[in-house]
C-alpha positions as CSV (number, residue, x, y, z in Angstrom):
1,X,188.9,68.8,106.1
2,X,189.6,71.4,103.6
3,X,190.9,70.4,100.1
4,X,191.4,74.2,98.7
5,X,195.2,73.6,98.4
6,X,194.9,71.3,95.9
7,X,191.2,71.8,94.3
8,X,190.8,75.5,94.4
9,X,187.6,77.8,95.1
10,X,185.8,77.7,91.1
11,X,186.0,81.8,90.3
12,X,182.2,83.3,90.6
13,X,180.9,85.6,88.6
14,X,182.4,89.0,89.5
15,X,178.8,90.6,90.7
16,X,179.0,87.9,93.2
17,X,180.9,88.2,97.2
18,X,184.3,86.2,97.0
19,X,187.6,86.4,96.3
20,X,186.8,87.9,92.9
21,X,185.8,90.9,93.8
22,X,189.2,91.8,94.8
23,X,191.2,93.0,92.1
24,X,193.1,89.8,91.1
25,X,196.6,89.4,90.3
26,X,197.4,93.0,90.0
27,X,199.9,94.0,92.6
28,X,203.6,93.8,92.1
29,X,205.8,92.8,94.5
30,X,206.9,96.4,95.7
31,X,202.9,97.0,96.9
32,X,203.1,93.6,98.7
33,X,206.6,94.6,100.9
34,X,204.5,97.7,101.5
35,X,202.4,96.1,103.7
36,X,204.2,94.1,105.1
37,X,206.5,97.1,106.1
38,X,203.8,99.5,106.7
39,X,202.5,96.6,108.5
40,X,205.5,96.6,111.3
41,X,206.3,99.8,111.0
42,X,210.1,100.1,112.0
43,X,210.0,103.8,112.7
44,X,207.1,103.9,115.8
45,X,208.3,100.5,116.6
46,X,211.6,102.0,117.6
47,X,210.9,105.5,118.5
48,X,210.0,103.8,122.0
49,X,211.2,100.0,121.8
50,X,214.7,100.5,123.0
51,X,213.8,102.1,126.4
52,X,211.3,99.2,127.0
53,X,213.4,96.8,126.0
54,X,216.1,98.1,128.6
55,X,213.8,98.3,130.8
56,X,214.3,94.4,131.3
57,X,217.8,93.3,129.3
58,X,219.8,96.1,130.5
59,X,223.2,96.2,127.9
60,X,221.9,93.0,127.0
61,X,219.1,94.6,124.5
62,X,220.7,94.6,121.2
63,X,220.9,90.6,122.2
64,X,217.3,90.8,122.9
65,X,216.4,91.7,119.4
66,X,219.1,89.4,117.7
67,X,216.9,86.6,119.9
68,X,213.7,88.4,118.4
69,X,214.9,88.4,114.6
70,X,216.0,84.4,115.0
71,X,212.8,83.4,116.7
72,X,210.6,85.4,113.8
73,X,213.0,83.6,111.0
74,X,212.0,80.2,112.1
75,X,208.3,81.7,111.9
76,X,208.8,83.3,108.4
77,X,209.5,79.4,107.3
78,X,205.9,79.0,108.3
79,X,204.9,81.6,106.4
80,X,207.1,80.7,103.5
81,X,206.0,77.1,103.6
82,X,202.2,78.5,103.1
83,X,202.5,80.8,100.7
84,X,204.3,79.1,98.3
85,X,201.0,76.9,97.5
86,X,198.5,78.7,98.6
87,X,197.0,82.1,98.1
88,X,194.4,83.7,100.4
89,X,192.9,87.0,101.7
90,X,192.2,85.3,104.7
91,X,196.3,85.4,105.5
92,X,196.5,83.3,108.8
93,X,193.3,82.2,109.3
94,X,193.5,80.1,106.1
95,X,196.9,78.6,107.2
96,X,195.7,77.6,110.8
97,X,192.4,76.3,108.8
98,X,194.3,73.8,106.2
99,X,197.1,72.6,108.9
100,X,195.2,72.3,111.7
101,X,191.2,72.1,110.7
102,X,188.4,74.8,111.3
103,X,187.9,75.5,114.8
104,X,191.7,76.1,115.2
105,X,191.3,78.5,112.1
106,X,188.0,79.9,113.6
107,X,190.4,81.0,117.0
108,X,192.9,82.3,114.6
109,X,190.8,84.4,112.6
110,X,189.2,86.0,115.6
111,X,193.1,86.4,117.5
112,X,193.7,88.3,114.0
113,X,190.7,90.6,114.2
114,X,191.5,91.1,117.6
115,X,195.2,91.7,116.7
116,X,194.6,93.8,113.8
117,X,191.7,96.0,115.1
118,X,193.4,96.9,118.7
119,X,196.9,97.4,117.4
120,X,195.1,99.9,114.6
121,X,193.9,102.0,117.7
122,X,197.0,101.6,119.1
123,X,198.6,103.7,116.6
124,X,195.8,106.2,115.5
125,X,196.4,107.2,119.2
126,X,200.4,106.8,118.8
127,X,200.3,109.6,115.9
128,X,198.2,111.9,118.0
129,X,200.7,111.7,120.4
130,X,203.5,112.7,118.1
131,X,201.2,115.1,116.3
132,X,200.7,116.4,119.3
133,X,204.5,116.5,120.7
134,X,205.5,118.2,117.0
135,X,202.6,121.0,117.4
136,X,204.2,122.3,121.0
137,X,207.6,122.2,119.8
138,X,206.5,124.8,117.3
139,X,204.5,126.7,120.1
140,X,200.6,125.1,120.6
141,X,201.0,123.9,124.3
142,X,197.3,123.2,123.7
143,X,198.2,120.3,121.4
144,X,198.7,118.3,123.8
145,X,195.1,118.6,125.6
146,X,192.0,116.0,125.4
147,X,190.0,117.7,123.0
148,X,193.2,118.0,120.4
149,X,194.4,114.1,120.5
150,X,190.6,113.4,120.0
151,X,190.4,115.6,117.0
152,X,193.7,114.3,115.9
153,X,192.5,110.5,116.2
154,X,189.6,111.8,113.8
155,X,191.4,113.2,111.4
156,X,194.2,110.3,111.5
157,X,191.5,107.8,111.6
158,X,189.6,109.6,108.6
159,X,193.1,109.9,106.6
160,X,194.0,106.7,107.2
161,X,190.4,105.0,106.3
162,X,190.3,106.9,103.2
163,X,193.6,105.9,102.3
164,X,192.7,101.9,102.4
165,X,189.1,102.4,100.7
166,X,190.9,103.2,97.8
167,X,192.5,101.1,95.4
168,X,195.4,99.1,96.7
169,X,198.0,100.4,94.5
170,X,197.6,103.6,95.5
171,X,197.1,103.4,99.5
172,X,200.0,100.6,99.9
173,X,202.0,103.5,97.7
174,X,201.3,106.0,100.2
175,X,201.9,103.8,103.4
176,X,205.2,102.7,101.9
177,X,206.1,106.8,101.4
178,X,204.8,107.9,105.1
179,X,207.2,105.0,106.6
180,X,209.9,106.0,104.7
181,X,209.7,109.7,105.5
182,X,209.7,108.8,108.9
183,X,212.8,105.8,108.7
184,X,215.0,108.6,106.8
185,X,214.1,110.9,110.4
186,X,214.9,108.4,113.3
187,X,218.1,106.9,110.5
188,X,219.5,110.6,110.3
189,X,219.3,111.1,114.0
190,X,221.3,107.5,114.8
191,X,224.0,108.4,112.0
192,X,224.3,112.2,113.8
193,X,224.6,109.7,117.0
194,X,227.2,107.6,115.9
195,X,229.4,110.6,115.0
196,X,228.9,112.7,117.7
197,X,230.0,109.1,120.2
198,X,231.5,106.9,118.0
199,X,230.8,103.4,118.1
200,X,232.7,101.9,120.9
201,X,230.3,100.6,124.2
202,X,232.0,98.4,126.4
203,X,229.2,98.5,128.9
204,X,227.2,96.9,125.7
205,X,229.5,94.5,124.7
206,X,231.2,93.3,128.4
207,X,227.1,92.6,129.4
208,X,227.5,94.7,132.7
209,X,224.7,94.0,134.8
210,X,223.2,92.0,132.0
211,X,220.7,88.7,133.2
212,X,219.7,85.6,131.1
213,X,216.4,85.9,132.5
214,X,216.4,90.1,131.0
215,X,217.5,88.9,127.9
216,X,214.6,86.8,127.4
217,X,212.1,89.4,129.2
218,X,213.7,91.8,127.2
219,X,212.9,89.7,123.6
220,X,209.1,89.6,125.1
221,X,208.8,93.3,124.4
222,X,211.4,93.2,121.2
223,X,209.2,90.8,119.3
224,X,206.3,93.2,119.7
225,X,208.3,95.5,117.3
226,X,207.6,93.3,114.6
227,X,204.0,92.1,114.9
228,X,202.0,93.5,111.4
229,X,205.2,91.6,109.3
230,X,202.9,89.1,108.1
231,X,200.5,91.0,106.7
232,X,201.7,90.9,103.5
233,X,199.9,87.5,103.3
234,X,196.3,89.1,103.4
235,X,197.0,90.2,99.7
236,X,197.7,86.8,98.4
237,X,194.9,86.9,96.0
238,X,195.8,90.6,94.7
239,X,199.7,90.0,94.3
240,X,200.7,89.6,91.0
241,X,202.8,87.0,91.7
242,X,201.6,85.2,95.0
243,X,203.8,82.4,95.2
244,X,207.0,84.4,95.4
245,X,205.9,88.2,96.4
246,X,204.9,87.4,99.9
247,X,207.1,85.0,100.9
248,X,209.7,87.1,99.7
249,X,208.2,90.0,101.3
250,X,208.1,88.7,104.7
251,X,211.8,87.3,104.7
252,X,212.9,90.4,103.7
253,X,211.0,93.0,106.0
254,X,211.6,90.4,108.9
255,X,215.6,90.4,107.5
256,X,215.5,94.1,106.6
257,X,213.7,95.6,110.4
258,X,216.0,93.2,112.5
259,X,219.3,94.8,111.1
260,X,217.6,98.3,111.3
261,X,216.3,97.0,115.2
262,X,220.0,95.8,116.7
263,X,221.3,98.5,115.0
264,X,219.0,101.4,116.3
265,X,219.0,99.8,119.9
266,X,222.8,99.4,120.4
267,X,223.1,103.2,118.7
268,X,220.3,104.2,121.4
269,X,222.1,102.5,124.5
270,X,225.1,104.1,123.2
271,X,224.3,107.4,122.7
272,X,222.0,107.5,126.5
273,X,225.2,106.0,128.0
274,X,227.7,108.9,126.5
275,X,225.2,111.3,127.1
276,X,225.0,109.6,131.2
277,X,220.9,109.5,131.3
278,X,218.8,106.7,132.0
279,X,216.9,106.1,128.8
280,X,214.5,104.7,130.6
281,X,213.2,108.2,132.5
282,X,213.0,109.8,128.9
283,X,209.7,111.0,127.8
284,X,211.1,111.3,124.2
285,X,214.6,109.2,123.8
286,X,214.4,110.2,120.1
287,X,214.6,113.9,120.8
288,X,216.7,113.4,123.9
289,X,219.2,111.4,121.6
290,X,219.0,113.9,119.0
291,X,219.8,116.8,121.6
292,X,222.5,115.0,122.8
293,X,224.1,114.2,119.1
294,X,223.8,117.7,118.2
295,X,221.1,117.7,116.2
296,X,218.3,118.8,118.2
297,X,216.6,120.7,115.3
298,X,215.8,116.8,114.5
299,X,213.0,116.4,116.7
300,X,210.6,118.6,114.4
301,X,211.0,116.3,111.6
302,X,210.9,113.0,114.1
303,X,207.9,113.8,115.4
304,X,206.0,114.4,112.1
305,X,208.0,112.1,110.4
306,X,206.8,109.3,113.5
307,X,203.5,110.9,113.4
308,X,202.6,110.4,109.6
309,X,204.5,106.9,109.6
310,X,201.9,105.7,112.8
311,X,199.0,106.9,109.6
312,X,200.9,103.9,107.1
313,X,200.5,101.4,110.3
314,X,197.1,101.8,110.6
315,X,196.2,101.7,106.7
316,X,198.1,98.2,106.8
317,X,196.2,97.1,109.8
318,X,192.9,98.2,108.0
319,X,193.7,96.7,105.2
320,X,194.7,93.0,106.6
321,X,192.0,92.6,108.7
322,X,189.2,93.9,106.4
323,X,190.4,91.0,103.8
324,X,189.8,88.7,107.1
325,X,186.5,89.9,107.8
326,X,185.9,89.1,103.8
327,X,187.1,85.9,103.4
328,X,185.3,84.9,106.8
329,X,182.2,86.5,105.4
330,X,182.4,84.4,101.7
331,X,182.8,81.7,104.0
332,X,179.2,81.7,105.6
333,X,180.5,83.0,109.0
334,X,180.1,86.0,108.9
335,X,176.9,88.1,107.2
336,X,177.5,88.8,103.7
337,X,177.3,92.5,103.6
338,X,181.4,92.1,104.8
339,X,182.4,90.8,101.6
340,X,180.9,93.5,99.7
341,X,183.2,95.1,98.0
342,X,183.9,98.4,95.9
343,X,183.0,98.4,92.3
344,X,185.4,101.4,91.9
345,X,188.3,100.7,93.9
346,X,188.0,97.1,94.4
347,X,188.4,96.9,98.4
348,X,186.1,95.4,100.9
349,X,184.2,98.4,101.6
350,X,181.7,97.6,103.8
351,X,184.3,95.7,106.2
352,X,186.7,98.5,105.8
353,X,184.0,100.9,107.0
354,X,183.0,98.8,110.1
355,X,186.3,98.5,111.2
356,X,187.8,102.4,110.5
357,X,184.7,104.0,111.9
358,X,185.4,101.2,115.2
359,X,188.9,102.0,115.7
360,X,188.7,105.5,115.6
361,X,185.0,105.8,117.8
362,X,186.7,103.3,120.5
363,X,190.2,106.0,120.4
364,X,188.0,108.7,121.0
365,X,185.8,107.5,123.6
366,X,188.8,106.3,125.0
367,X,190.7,109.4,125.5
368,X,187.4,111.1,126.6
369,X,187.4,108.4,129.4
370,X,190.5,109.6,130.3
371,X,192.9,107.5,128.9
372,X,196.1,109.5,127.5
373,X,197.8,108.2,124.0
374,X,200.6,106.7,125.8
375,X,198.1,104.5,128.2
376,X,196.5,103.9,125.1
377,X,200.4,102.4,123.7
378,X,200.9,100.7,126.4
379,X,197.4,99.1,127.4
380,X,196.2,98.2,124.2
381,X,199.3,97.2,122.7
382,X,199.5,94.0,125.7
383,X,196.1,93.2,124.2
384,X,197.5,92.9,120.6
385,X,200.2,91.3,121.2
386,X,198.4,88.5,122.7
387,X,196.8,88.6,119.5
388,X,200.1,88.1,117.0
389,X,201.5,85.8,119.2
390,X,198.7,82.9,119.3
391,X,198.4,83.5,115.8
392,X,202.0,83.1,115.0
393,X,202.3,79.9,117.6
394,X,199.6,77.8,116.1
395,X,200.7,78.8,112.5
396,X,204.3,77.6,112.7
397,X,202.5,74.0,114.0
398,X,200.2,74.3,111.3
399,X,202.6,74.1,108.1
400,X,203.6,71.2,109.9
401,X,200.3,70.0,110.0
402,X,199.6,71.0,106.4
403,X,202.9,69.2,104.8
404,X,201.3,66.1,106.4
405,X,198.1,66.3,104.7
406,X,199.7,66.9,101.3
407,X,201.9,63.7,102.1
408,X,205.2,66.1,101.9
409,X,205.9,66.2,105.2
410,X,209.9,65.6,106.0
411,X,211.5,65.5,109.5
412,X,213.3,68.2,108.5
413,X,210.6,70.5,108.4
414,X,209.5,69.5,112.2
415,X,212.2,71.8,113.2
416,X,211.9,75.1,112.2
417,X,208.0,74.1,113.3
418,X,208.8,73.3,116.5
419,X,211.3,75.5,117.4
420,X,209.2,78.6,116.1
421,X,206.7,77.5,118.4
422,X,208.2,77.3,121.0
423,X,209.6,80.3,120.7
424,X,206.5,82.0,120.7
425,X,205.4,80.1,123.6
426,X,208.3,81.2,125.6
427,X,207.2,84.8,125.0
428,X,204.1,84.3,126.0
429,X,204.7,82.5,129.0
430,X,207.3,85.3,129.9
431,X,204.7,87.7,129.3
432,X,202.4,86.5,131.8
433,X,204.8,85.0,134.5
434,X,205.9,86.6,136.5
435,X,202.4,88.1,136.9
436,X,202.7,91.5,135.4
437,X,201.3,94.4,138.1
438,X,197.8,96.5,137.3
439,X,196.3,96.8,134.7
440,X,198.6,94.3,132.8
441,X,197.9,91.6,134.4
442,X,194.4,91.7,133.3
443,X,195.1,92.1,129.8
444,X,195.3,87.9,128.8
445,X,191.9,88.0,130.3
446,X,190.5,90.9,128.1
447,X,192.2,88.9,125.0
448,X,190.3,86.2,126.0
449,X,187.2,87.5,126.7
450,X,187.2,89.2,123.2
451,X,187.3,85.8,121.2
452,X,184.7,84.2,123.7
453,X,181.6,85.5,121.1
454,X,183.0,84.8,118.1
455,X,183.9,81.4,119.0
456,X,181.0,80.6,120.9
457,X,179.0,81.5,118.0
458,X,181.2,79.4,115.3
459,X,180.4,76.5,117.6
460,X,176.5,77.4,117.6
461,X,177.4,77.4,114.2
462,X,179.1,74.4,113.2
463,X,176.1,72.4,115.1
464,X,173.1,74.2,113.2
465,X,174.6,74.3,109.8
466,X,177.6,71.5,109.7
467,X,178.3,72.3,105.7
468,X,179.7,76.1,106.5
469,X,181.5,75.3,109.2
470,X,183.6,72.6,107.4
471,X,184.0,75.5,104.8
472,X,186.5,77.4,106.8
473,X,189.6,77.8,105.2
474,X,188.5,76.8,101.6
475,X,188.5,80.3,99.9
476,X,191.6,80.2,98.9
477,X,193.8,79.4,95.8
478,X,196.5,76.7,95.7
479,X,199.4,77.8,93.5
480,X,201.2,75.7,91.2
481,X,204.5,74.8,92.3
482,X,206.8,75.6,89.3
483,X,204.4,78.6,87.7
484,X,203.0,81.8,89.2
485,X,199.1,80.8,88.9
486,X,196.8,78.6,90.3
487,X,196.5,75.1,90.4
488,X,193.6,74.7,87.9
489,X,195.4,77.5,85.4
490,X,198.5,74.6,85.0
């Protein structure tokens, strides 16, 4: 069982692979929220999540993410619980590792890279799309053909790769800029809204035609709008001040996008109802809402705004799992060359390049198979989502499980554990019963097949070479608990 929350990794020289090579201690608290904001990114999340979310709750939706926002607030006191003492590149997969022991880490890291790696796709295709929908508004039908949205995923994915190779500073600097160019877009749009209609919908507020069983459909596809929040953890080591910027950062982009969430999706239902159109038939809701609010001119600045804000998701994603891929590489599982890292810029380099060059290859190849951006949204995103929600599950048991080994564990605590759980078990249950139709209800089964090599080969592993495989989980810092430094700095 790993001790690294209270007898932390000794520092190695800095020519060496480990957590030393990134550079330690030397973001402030505004490059943290960054990520974790970049990481979720509110604007893409509801340029689209409304209509789904109707799709299944009805007038019940804004209820739907008020459910979300609770259930991910009872996770955030996983998170909080965790980083408080310890600090780790390795985000989740360190927590699962510590409360729970290393093969339950080992299937967290790998839901992560999973998570991380297919929800990056997701939105280098997502920004085609809305580079795509911008460029025929101003007059090049052909923007929205093949061979344009697979030179726009190479120039998105190139942008964004570039952008998380360099120092951290800087790229968490520019994803927190593109997500607030596009927030100020979709904000002015639901302000021109609310005075065009006012704010009065009885249809939202008397539940008509509204389900208990849509409500909690609904909240499947709300929570989704949230998944990337966490990934503030994966700069534990690089904060500043770990023991109070990332829990800090998580409550308060969790806190933060669940206002801006019931807010936006009560505005949406509103404005779709005044306007009498199904929101659900709309290619565009944004642009349809801003046509309707009088504000039509709008749309050119959505769509670039959503575009360029899709480019700050996937420098987030990049940059969370390429720390994963590092720690799991100064950890003996994976080959060293991942945890290489920049003498420049201080990033994983190597892991950063593996996984940009991936995401955007596998876009491209997919839209030349035919796929279209927003099969790409919709099939991919199931796969990720699996992803987050596994790795959210077995975190909020594993503070639990990690309060017991450090002899601090309180009844108490068992409930936010439990009940974040189970939140996230009812989700995914919901999300696989009843059993979606085609191609979704293959989609578990791709998420699974995904992790079968990398577990499969942790568990060759752990039988040819016993002393890494009890490693996982130990790179890691355990933080003082009255002082912003680590335990052996006291």
């Amino acid at each position: 069982m790993s001790t690294s929350a209270v007898t932390p990794v000794e520092p190695a020289p800095s020519t060496t692979p480990g957590p030393v090579g990134l550079r330690r201690r030397s973001l402030p608290f505004r490059e943290v929220f960054a990520q974790s904001l970049a990481g979720t990114g509110p604007s893409g999340s509801l340029a689209f999540g409304p209509a789904l979310v109707f799709a299944n709750a009805g007038h019940g939706t804004w209820v739907s993410y008020v459910l979300s926002l609770v259930s991910l607030l009872l996770v955030g006191w996983a998170f909080s619980t965790f980083g408080t003492r310890l600090a780790s590149a390795g985000s989740m997969y360190t927590y699962a590792a510590e409360g729970l022991g290393p093969l339950i880490g080992v299937l967290v890291a790998w839901a992560c890279v999973v998570a991380y790696a297919v929800i990056a796709m997701v939105v280098v295709a997502g920004s085609g799309q809305f580079f795509g929908q911008f460029f025929v508004v101003i007059g090049w039908d052909g923007a929205a053909s093949t061979g344009a949205q697979v030179i726009f995923a190479l120039l998105i994915g190139a942008t964004a790769l570039t952008l998380a190779l360099r120092d951290v500073k800087v790229s968490m600097r520019a994803a927190l800029t593109l997500e607030v160019i596009s927030i100020v877009a979709i904000t002015a749009v639901l302000v021109a809204t609310l005075f065009k209609h006012g704010v009065a919908d009885s249809a939202q507020f008397k539940f008509h035609g509204v389900t208990l069983h849509g409500i909690v459909l609904g909240m499947v596809l709300a929570l989704t709008g949230y998944v990337g929040f966490e990934s503030a953890a994966s700069l534990g080591q690089e904060a500043d001040n770990p023991r109070r910027a990332v829990p800090r950062a998580i409550r308060i982009n969790v806190i933060a996008c669940g206002i801006y969430f019931i807010i936006g999706s009560y505005v949406y239902i509103l404005g779709f109802d005044k306007m009498g159109m199904d929101i659900t038939q709309s290619a565009a809701p944004l642009n349809d809402l801003a046509k309707g609010a009088g504000v039509s001119w709008l749309r050119y600045v959505i769509d670039l705004g959503i575009a360029i804000g899709f480019i700050a998701v996937t420098v987030a994603a990049l940059t969370a799992v390429s720390r994963i891929l590092f720690n799991m590489s100064g950890e003996g599982l994976l080959p060293r060359s991942l945890s290489r890292v920049s003498s420049t810029h201080r990033t994983p380099s190597f892991a950063l390049l593996l996984v940009g060059t991936g995401v955007t290859g596998a876009v491209v190849i997919s839209e030349i198979a035919g796929l279209t951006p927003v099969d790409i949204l919709g099939y991919y995103g199931s796969i990720a989502t699996y992803g987050f929600i596994v790795a959210y599950l077995i975190v909020s048991l594993a503070a639990a499980g990690y309060l017991r080994r450090l002899g601090v564990l309180k009844p108490i605590h068992l409930v936010p554990s439990i009940l974040g759980a189970a939140a996230m078990a009812t989700v995914l249950y919901y999300s696989v019963h009843p059993v979606p139709d085609y191609p979704y209800n293959i989609f578990p089964y791709v998420f699974l097949g995904l992790l079968v090599p990398g577990m499969g080969a942790y568990l060759i592993l752990r039988r040819r070479r016993p002393d890494v495989a009890r490693a996982v989980g130990t790179l890691s810092e355990g933080l003082h608990p009255d002082s912003d430094h680590p335990v052996d700095a006291a």
